[in-house]
N, CA, C and O atoms as CSV, one atom per row, in Angstrom:
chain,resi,resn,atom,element,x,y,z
A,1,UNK,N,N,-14.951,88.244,35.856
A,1,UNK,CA,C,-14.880,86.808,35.717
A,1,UNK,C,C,-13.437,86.305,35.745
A,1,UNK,O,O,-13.116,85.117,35.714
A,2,UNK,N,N,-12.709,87.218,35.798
A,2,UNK,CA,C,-11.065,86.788,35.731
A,2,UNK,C,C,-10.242,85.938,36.848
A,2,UNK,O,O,-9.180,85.315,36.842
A,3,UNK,N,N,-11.345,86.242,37.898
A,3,UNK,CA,C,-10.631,85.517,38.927
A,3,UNK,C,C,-11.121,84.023,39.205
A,3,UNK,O,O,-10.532,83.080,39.733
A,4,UNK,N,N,-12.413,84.136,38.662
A,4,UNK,CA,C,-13.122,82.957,39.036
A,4,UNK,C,C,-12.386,81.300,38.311
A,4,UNK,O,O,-12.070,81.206,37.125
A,5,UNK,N,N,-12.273,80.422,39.085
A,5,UNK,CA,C,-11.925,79.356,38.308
A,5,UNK,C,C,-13.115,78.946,36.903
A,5,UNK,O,O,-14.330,79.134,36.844
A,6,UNK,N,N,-12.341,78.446,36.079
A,6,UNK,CA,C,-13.280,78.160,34.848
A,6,UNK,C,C,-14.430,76.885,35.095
A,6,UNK,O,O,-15.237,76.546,34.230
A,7,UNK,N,N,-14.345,76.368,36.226
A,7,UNK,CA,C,-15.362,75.592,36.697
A,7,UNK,C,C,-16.530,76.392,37.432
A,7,UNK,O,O,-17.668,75.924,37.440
A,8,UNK,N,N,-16.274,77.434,37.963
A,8,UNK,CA,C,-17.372,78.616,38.126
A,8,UNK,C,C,-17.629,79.511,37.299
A,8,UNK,O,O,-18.178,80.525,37.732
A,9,UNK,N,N,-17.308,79.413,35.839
A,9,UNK,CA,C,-17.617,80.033,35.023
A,9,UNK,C,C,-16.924,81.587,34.946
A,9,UNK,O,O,-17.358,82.613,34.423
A,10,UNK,N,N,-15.804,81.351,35.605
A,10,UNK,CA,C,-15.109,82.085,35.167
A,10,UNK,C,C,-13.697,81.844,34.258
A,10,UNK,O,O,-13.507,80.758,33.710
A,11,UNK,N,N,-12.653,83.038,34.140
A,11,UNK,CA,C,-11.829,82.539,33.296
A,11,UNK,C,C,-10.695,81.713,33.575
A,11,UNK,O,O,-10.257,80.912,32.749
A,12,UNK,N,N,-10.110,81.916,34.941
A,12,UNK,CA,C,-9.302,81.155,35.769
A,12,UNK,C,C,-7.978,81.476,35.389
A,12,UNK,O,O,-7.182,80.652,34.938
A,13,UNK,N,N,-7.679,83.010,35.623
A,13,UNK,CA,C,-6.463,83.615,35.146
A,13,UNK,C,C,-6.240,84.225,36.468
A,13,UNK,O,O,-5.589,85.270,36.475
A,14,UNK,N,N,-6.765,83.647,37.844
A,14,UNK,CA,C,-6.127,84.258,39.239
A,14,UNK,C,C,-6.485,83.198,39.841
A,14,UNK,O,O,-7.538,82.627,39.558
A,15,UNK,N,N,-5.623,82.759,40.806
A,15,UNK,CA,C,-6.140,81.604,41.756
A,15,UNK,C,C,-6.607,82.686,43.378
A,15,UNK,O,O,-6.499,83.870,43.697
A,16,UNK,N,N,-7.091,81.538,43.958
A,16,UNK,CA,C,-7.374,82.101,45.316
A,16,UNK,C,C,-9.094,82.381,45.791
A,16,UNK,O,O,-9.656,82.603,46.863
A,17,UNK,N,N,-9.523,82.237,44.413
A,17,UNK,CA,C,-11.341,82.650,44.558
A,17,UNK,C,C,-11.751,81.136,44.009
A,17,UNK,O,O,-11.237,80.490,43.095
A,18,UNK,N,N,-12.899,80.786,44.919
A,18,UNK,CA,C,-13.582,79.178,44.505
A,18,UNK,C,C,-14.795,79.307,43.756
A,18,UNK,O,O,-15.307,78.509,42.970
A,19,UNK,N,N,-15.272,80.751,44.227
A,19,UNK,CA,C,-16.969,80.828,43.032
A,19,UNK,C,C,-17.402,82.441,43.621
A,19,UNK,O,O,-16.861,83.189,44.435
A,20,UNK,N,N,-18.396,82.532,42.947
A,20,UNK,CA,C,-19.000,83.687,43.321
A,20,UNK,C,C,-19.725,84.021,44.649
A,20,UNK,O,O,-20.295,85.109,44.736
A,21,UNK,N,N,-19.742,82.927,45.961
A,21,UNK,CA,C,-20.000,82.951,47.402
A,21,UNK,C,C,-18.556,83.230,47.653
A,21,UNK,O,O,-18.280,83.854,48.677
A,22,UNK,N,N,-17.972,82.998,47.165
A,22,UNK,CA,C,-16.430,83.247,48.135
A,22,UNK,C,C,-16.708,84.981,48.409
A,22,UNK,O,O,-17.138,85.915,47.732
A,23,UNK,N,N,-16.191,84.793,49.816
A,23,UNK,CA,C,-16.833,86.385,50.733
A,23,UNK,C,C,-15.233,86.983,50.030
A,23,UNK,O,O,-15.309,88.188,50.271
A,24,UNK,N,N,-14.220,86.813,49.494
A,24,UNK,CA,C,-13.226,87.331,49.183
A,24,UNK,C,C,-13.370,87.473,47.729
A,24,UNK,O,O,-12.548,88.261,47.262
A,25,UNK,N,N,-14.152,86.955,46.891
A,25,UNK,CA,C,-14.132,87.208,45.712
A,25,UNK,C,C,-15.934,88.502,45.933
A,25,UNK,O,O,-16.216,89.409,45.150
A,26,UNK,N,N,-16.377,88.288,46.603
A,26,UNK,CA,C,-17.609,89.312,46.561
A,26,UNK,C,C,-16.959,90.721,47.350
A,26,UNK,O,O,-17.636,91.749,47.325
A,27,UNK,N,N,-16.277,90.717,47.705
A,27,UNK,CA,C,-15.663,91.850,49.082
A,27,UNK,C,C,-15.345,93.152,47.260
A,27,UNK,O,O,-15.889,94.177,46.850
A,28,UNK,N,N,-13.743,91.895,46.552
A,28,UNK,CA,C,-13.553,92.626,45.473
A,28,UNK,C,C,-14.429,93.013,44.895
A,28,UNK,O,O,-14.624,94.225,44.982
A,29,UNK,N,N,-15.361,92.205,44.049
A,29,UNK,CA,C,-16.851,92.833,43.426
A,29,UNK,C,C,-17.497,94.167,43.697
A,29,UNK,O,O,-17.936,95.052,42.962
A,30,UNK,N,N,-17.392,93.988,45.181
A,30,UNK,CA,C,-18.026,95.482,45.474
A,30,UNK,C,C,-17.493,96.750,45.564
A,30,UNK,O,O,-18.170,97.774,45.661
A,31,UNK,N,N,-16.003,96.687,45.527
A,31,UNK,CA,C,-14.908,97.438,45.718
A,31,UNK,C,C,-15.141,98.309,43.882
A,31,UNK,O,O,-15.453,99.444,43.520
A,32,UNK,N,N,-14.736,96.855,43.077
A,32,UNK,CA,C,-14.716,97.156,41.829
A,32,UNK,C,C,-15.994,97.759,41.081
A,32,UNK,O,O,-15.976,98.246,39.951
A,33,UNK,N,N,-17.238,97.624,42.019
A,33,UNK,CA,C,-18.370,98.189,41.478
A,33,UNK,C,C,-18.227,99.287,41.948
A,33,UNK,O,O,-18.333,100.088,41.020
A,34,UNK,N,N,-18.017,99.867,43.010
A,34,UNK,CA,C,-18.114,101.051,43.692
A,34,UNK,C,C,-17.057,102.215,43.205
A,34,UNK,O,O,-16.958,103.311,43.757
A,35,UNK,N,N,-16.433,101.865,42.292
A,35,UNK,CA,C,-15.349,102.750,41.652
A,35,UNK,C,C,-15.603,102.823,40.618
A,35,UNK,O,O,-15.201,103.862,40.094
A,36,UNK,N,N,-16.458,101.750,39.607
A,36,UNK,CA,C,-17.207,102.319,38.651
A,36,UNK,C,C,-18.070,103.631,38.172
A,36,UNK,O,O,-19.265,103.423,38.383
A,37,UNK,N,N,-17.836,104.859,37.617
A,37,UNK,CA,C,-18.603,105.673,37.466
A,37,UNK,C,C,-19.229,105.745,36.678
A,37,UNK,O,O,-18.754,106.388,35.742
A,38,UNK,N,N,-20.693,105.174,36.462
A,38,UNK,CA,C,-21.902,105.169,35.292
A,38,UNK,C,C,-22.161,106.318,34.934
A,38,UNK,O,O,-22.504,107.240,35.674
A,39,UNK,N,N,-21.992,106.357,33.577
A,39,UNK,CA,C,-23.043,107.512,32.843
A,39,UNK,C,C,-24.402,107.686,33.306
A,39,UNK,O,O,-24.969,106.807,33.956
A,40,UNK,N,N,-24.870,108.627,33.043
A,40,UNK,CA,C,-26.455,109.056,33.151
A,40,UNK,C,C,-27.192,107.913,32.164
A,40,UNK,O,O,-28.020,107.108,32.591
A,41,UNK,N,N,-26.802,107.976,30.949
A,41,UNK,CA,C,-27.426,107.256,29.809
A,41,UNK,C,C,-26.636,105.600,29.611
A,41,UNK,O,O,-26.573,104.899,28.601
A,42,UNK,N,N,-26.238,105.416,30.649
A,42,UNK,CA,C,-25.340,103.760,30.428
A,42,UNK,C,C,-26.476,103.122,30.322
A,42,UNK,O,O,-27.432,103.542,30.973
A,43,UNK,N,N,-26.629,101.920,29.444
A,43,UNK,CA,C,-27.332,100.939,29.405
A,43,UNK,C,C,-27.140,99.593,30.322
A,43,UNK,O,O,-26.606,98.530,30.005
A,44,UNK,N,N,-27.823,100.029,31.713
A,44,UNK,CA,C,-27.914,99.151,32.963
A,44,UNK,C,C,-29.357,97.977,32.729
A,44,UNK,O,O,-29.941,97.141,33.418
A,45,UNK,N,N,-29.412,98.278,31.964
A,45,UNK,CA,C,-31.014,96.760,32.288
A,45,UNK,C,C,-30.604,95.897,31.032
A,45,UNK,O,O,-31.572,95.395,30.460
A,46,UNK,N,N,-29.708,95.697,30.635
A,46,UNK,CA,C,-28.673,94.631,29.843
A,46,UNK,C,C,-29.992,94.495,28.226
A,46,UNK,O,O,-30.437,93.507,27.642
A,47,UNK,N,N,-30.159,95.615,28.070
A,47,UNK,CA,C,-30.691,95.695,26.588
A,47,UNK,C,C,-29.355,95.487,25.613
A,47,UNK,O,O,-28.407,96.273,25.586
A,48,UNK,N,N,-29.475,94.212,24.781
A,48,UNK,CA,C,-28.832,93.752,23.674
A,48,UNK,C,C,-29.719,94.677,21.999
A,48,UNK,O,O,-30.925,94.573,21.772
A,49,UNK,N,N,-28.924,95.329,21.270
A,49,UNK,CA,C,-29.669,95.834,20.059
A,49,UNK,C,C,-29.461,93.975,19.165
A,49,UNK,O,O,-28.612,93.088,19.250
A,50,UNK,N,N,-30.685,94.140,18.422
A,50,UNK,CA,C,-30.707,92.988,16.906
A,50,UNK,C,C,-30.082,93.488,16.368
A,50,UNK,O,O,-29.575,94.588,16.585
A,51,UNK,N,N,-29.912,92.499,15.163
A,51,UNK,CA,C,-28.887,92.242,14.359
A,51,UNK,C,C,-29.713,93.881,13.241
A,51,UNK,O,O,-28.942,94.747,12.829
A,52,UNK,N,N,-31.114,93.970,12.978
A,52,UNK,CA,C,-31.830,94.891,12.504
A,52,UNK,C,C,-30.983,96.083,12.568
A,52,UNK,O,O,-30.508,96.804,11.690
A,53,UNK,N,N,-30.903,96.097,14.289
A,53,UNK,CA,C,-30.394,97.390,14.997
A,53,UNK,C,C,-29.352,97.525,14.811
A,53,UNK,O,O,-29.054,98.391,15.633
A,54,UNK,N,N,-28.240,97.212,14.132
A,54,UNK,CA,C,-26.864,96.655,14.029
A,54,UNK,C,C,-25.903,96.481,15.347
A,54,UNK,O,O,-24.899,97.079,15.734
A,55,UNK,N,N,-26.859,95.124,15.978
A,55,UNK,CA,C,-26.192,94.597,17.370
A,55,UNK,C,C,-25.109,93.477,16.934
A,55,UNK,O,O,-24.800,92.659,17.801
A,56,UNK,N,N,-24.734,93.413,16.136
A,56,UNK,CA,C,-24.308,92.185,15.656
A,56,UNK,C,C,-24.739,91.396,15.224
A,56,UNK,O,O,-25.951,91.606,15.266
A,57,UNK,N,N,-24.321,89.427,14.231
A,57,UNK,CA,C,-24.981,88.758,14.121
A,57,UNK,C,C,-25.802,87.941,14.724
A,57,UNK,O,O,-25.340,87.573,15.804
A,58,UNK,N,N,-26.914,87.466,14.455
A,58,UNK,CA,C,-27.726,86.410,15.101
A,58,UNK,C,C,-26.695,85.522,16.039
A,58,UNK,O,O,-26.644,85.875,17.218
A,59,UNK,N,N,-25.984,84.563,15.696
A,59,UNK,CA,C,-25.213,83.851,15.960
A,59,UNK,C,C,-24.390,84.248,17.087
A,59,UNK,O,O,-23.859,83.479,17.888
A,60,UNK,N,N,-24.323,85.681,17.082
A,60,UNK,CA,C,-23.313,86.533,18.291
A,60,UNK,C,C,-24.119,86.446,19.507
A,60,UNK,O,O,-23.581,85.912,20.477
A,61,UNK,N,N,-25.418,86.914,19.634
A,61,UNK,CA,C,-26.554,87.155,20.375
A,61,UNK,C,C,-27.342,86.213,20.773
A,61,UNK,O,O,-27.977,86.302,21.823
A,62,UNK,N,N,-27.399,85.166,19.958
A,62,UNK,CA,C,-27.748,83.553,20.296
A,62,UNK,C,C,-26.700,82.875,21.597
A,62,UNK,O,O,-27.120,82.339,22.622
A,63,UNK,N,N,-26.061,82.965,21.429
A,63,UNK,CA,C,-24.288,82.606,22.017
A,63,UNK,C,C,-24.349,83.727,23.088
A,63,UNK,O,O,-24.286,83.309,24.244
A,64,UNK,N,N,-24.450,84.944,22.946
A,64,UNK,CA,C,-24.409,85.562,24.339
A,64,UNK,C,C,-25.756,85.088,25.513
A,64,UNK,O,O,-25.791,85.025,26.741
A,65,UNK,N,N,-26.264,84.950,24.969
A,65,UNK,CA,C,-28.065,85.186,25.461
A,65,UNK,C,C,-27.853,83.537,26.405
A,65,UNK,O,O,-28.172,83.430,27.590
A,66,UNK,N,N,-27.288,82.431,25.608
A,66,UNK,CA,C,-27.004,81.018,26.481
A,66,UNK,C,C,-25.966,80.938,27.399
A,66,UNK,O,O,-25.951,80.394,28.502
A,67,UNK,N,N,-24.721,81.816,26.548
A,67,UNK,CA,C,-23.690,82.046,27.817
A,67,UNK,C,C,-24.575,82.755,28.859
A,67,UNK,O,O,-24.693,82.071,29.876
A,68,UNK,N,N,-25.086,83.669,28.891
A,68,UNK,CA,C,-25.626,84.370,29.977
A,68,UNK,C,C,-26.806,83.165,30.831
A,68,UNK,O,O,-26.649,82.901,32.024
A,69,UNK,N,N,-27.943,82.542,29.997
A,69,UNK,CA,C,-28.541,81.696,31.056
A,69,UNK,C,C,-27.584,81.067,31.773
A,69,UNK,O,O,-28.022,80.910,32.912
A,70,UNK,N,N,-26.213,80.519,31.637
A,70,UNK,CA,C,-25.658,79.730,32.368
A,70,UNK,C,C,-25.182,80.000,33.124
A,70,UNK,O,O,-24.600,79.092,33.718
A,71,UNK,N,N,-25.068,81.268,33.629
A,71,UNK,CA,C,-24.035,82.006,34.249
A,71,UNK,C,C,-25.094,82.198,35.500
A,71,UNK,O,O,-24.791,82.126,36.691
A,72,UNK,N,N,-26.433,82.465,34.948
A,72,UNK,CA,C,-27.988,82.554,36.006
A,72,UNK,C,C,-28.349,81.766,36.576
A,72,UNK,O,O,-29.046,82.001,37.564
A,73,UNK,N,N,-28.066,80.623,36.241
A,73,UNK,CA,C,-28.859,79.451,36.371
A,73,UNK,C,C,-27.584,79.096,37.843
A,73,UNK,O,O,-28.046,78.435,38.773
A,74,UNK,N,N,-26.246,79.506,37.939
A,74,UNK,CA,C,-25.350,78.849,39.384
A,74,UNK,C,C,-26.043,79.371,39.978
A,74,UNK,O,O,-25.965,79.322,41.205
C-alpha cells in the first residue's frame, strides 16, 4: 500500500502510481509477490483469531474487518 496515493487507499509515501489498475503499480505487485516465499503452514485465507483466541481486542478486529471492506469494495 506504500505506493498507492492515500486517495486509493493507500499510504502515499511514493509518487508515480494512481491506484491499483495502474499496469505499473500491478507489474511491481507481481514482482513483489513472486519473491515472496510462503510457508507450508502460512495463514493464506486471511483467518483473523478472536479476542477468545488471543487475536487481539474487539475494537482491533472491528477496525480491521471495515478497513478491509473498504479496501474491497474499490
Amino acid at each position: 500500500m506504500m505506493p498507492l496515493p492515500v486517495k486509493a487507499g493507500g499510504w502515499g509515501q511514493i509518487t508515480g502510481y494512481t491506484g491499483k489498475n495502474d499496469p505499473k503499480y500491478q507489474k511491481m505487485a507481481e514482482l513483489i509477490d513472486k519473491a515472496i516465499i510462503r510457508a507450508p503452514n502460512e495463514n493464506t485465507k486471511g483467518w483473523e483469531p478472536t479476542w477468545q483466541m488471543g487475536g487481539g481486542e474487539d475494537w482491533v478486529i472491528k477496525e480491521r474487518t471495515a478497513d478491509m471492506s473498504k479496501l474491497e469494495a474499490e
